[in-house]
C-alpha positions in Angstrom: -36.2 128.5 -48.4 -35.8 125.0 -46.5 -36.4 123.3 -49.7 -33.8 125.2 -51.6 -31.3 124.5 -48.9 -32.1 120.9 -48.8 -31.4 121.1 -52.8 -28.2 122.6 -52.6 -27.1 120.3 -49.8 -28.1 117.3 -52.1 -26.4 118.5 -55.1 -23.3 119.1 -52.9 -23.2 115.6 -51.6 -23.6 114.0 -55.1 -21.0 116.1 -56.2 -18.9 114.9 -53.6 -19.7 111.1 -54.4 -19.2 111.1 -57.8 -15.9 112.7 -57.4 -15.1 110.5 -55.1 -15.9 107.4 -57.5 -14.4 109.3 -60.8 -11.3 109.4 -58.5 -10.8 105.9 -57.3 -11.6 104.8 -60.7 -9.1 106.3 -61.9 -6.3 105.1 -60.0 -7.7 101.4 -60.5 -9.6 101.0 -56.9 -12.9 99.7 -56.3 -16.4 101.5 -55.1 -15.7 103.5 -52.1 -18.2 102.4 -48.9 -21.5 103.9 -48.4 -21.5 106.4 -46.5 -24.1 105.0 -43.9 -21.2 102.6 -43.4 -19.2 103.7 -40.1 -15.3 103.2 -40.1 -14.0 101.5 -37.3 -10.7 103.0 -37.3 -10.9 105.9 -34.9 -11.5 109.6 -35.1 -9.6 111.3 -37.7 -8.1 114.0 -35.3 -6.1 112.9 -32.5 -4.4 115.5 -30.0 -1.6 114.3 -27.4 -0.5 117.4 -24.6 2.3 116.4 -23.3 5.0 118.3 -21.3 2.6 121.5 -21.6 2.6 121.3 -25.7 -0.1 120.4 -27.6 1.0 118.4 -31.0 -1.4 116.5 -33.1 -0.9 112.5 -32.5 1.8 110.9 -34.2 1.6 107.5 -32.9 -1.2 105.4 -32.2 -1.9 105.8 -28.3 -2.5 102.6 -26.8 -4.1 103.0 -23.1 -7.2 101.4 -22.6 -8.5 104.7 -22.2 -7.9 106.0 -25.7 -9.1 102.3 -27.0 -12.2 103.6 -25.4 -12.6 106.2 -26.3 -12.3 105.2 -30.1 -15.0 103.0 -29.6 -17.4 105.9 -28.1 -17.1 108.3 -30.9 -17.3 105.9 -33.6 -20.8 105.2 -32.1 -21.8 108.8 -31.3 -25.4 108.3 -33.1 -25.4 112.3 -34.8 -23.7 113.1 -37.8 -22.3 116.8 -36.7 -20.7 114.8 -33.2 -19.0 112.7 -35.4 -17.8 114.6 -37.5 -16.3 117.4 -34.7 -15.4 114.5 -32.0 -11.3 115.3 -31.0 -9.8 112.6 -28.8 -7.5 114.4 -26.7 -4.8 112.8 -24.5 -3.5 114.9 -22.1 -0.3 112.8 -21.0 0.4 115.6 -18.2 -2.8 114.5 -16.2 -2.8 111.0 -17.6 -6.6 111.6 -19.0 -8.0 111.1 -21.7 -11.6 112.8 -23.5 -13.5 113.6 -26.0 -14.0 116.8 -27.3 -16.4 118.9 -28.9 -16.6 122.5 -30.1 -20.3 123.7 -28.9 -22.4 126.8 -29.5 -21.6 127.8 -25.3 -17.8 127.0 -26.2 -15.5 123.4 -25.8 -16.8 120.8 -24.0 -14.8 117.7 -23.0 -16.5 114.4 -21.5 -13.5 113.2 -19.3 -13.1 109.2 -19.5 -13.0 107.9 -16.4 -9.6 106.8 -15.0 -11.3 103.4 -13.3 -13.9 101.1 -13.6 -15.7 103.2 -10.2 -15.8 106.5 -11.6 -17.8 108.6 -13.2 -17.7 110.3 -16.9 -17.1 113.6 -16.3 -18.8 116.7 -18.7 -16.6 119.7 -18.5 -17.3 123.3 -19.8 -13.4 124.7 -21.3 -14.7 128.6 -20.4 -12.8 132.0 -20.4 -13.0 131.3 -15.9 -12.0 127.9 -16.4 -13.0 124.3 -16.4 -16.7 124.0 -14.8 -17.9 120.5 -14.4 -21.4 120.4 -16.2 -22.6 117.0 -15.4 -21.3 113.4 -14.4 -23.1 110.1 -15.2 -21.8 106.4 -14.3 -21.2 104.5 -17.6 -18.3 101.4 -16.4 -21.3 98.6 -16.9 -22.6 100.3 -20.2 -21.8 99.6 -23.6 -19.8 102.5 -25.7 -22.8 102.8 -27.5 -24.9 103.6 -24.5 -21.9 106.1 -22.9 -22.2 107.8 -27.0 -26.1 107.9 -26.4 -25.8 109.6 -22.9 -22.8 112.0 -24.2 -25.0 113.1 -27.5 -28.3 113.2 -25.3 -26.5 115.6 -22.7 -25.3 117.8 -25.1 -28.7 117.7 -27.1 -30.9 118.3 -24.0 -29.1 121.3 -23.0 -29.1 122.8 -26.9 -25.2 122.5 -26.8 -24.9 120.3 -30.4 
């Protein structure tokens, strides 16, 4: 049964390659990048809240903040956190996170909004926001804050 699956899921990605290849081919590019290769240009979905509506992001959001957290989900070391990471600015509370949908519901790890706080892990519930878990991350590297982030949510069967 695992071995069939593991097939299929094979077949699917080289079916997704090569179509990928046929098609920039085609319209005279070169080889597309391997796909170990990470893009450093950001998360591919971006939400900005802002005067109580949510709208995906237009513009390119320049705090520090959202710079940050670019550079934390492009290292998140797990395939399926990549891939579901949203960046959310809420412009209402001037914060920024990162979000992820979980098996227990949203989560959101809450930049913090100086160098002396703390990140902040926050469960999105039907009671409310409940604060999971904090850890100190303004010395560490945004690979180490993705490390912590993906080890919490792993630890705790979450992701």
């Amino acid at each position: 049964m695992a071995q069939e699956m593991a097939q299929e899921f094979a077949r699917g990605v080289v079916q997704q390659i090569s179509a990928t290849v046929l098609w920039n081919m085609s319209k005279g590019g070169s080889l597309p990048a391997p796909p170990n290769v990470r893009r450093q240009k950001g998360v591919s979905v971006e939400i900005v809240i802002s005067g109580g509506k949510v709208a995906p992001s237009a513009d390119e959001i320049t705090t520090p903040q959202a710079a940050k957290a670019r550079r934390i989900a492009n290292f998140l070391p797990r395939p399926e956190l990549l891939r579901d990471a949203v960046i959310v600015h809420n412009q209402d509370e001037n914060t920024t996170s990162i979000r992820f949908d979980t098996t227990a519901g949203p989560i959101r790890v809450l930049l913090p909004v100086a160098e002396e706080f703390e990140f902040h892990v926050i469960h999105d519930s039907d009671t409310g926001p409940r604060i999971l878990g904090t850890f100190r991350g303004a010395a560490l590297s945004v690979r180490a804050v993705a490390y912590r982030i993906s080890e919490f949510l792993r630890t705790r069967g979450l992701k």
